[in-house]
LUMBAFI-562254 format. One record per residue (C-alpha): x, y, z. Coordinates in steps of 0.25 Angstrom, whole numbers, plus 5000, padded with zeros to 4 digits. Layout:
LUMBAFI-562254
XYZ...
//
This chain:
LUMBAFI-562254
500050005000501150095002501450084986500150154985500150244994501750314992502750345003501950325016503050315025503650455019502150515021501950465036503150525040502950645034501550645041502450625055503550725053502450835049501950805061503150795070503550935064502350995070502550935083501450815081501850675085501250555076500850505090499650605089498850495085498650385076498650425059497450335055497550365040498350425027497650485016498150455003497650544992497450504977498050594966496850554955495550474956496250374949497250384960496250354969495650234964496950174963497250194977495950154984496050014974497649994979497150034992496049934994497249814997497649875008496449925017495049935018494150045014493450125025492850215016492750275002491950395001491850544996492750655005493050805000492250754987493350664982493550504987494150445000494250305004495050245017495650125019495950045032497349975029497549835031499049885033498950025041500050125035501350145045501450265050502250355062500850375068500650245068499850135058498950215050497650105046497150205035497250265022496350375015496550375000495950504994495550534981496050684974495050784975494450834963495250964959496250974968497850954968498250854980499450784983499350624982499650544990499550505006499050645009498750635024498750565037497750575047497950565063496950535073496950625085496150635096495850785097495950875085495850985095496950935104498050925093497651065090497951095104499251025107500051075094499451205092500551235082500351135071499651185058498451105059497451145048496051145058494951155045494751005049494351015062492851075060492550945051491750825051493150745055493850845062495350855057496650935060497650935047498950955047499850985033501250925033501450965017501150885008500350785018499350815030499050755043497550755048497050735063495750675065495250635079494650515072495250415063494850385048494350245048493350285061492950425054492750335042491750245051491050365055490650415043490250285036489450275049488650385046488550375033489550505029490350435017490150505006490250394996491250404981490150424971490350294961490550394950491650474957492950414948492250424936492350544927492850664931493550594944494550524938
//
């Protein structure tokens, strides 16, 4: 799986000395996926068929208008902030310039607010917290970290729960799309 998803080892520990540059240890909590983001449709399709072999699909459904699907992996990813069990694969948005590739990691924390309070110098972009799932981003060129005080895979259970997912129309990769 790594074939497919490029240097992983080179991201994470990116991912750890951006944090460590800001004062953050990766003990902060546990980083319960990666997101991968697809350069085409085409891309995308590719992926999430590769993909398939090596996890099991929480979900597949429409976010910020374009297709997200999540995979629990057999194999979770290794990681400074220990084993991460999920991967996000994200298809490019319709008109917009994006860089490829693993993209983000996301960290689960307890209190968004608390991080807030205990390293009040840390850029963290705060556009997040007003949301549905309440998030804290913070930009370490070209990649992101994200804190979320709930993981993915139980978000996911909430909102398939309650009947939120927004399923991928069946035409979406036809036409214009692709």
């Amino acid at each position: 799986m790594v074939d497919l998803l490029g240097d992983v080892r080179g991201f994470m520990a990116q991912l750890e000395q951006g944090l460590l540059g800001y004062g953050l240890p990766p003990t902060l909590g546990h980083m319960d996926h990666v997101c991968y983001r697809a350069a085409t449709p085409q891309e995308y399709l590719q992926l999430r068929n590769a993909l398939a072999r090596f996890g099991d699909c929480l979900v597949e459904g429409m976010i910020g208008n374009r297709p997200i699907i999540t995979y629990r992996l057999h194999q979770p990813l290794t990681s400074p902030f220990g084993p991460v069990p999920c991967l996000e694969l994200a298809a490019p948005k319709a008109g917009k310039q994006h860089l490829h590739g693993l993209e983000h990691g996301e960290i689960v924390v307890s209190k968004l607010q608390q991080l807030l309070i205990d390293y009040p110098n840390v850029p963290f972009n705060t556009k997040g917290l007003a949301g549905t799932s309440p998030e804290l981003t913070l930009t370490l060129a070209p990649y992101q970290v994200k804190f979320h005080p709930r993981s993915l895979a139980d978000t996911i259970a909430l909102e398939i729960a309650r009947g939120e997912v927004v399923p991928v129309p069946d035409d979406y990769f036809i036409g214009h799309h692709i």
